[in-house]
N, C-alpha and C positions, 0 to 999 in steps of 0.2 A: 470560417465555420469550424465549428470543433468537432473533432474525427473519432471522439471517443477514446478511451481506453481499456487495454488487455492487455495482462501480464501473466504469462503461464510461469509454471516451473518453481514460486515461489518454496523457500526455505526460510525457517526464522532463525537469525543471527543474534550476535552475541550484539547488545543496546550498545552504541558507539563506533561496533567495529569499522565502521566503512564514513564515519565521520568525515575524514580528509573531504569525501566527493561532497555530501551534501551541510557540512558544519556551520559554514557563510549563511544558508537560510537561518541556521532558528534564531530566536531570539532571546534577549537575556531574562523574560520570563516565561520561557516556554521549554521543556524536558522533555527529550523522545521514550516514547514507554515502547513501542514496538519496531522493531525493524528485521525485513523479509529481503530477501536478496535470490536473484535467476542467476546464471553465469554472468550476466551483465545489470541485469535491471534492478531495478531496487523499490519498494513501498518502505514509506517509515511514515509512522504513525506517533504522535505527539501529542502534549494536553491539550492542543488547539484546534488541532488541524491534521490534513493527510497530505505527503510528498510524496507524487511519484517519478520516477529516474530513468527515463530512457535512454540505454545507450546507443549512441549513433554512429556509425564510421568503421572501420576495417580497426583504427587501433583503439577507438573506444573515447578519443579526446573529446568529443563531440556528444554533447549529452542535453537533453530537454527535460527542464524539470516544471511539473506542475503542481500545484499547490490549491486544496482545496478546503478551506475552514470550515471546520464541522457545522456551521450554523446554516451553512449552507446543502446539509444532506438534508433531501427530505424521504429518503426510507432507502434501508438495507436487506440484506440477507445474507445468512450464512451456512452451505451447505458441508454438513461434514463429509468425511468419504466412507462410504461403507465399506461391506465386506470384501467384492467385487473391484470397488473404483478405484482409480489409480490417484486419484485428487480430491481434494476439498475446494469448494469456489466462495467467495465472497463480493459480494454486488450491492453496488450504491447507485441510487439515481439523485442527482441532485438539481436545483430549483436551475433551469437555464441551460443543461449541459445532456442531462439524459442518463445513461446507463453506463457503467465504469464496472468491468470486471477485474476480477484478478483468480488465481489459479492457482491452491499451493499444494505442492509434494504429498502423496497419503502419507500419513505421523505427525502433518505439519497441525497442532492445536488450533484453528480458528476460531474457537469459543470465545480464547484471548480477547478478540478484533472486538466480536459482539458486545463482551463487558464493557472494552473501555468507551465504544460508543454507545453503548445502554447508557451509560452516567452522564456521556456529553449532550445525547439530543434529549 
């Protein structure tokens, strides 16, 4: 049964930096346009699809990665952070799986997220 996902703490990184961990998923016609990174976790966001990067274990070798293709979201949101809040949130429910949060840093542009899946769904 699938437990959902939640990723607080979210920051957006430089497109590639953290390659090494997740490089083996994309494919050779698929380009990551966004990538967000926690002290460990990681969302990356691609022409196709979303990867998300749980790290697991005390030294981090241990990592669950799930993969969800945009055709498969059937509705999002994007909360910026306002004056007060400490974060911005971004939520996907998709067709079989349910509600998929994530959590990024106040500064962190979410807007981003929304464009590139405005064009995809």
């Amino acid at each position: 049964m699938f437990k959902g996902i939640k990723i607080v703490g979210l920051v957006e990184e430089t497109v590639g930096k953290n390659e090494e961990r997740y490089g083996f998923l994309i494919q050779d016609n698929e380009t990551v346009q966004l990538e967000y990174k926690t002290i460990r976790d990681m969302l990356i966001l691609t022409n196709k699809r979303l990867i998300s990067i749980d790290i697991q274990g005390l030294r981090g070798k241990k990592a669950e990665f799930f993969c969800l293709p945009y055709s498969k979201i059937t509705a999002f949101a994007v909360e910026t952070a306002g004056t007060f809040d400490l974060d911005a949130e971004f939520k996907i429910w998709a067709s079989g799986l349910g509600e998929l949060e994530y959590q990024f840093l106040k500064g962190t542009d979410v807007k981003k997220i929304a464009t590139l899946l405005s064009s995809d769904l």
